[in-house]
N, C-alpha and C positions, 0 to 999 in steps of 0.2 A: 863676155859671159860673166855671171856672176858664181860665187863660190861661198860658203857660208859653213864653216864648222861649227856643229854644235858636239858638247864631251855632256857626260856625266861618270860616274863611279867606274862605269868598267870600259865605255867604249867613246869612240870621235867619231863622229858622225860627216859626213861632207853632203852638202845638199849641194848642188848645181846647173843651174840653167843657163838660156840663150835669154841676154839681157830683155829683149821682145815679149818675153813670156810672161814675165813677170806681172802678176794681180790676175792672169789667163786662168781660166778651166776649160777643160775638155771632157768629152765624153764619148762613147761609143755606144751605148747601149747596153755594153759587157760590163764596163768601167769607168770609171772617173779620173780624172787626175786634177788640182788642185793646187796650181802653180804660184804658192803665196806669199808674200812679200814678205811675212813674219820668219818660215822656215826657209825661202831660198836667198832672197836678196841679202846680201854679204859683201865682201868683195868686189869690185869688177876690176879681171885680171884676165890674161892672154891662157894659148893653151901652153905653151911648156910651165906655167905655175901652177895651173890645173893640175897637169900632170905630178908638177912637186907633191904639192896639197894631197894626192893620190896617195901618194906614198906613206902618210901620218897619219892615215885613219884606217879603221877597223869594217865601216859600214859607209857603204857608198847609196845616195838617193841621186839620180842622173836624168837629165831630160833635155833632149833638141839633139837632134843630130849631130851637129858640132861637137856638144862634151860629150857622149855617148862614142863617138868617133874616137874621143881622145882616149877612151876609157877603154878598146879595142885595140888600138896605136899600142896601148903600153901591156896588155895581154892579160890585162883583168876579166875580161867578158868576149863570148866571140858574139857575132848577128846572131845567133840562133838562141840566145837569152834576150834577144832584147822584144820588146813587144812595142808595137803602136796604140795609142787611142786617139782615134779623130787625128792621124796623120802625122802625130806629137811623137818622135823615139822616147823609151824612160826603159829604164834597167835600175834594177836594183842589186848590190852586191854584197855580200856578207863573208869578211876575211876570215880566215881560222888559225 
């Protein structure tokens, strides 16, 4: 998977996907999702660094059931935030 923090002035930001995804769009009809090499591809690391990486930022962007899993695993989001489009898991989180 990859992992990608972007910061600016107040927040870290973690983008993260399932390496396959990467340059992917999806859609639903409802929604889009836009899986891009610019904001996701970062990193490629296992899941307990994910899970580190979790832990240093403010705002989480999450996609593919793997790091969405990881992102459940450690008690950030349950299934009932997370949504599909075109089959794809993504959650978004926002810490306080």
């Amino acid at each position: 998977m990859y992992a990608r923090i972007h910061r600016n002035e107040r927040d870290a930001i973690l983008a993260a996907c399932d390496e396959e995804l990467i340059g992917r769009s999806f859609s639903d009809g409802r929604a889009k999702l836009d899986v891009s090499e610019l904001f996701y591809k970062g990193e490629s690391i296992d899941r307990p660094a994910l899970a580190e990486r979790m832990k240093s930022v403010s705002i989480m962007n999450l996609v593919s059931s793997e790091v969405v899993a990881v992102a459940i695993e450690e008690g950030y989001v349950s299934e009932e935030d997370v949504i599909e489009i075109d089959g794809i898991k993504h959650v978004q989180v926002v810490l306080m």
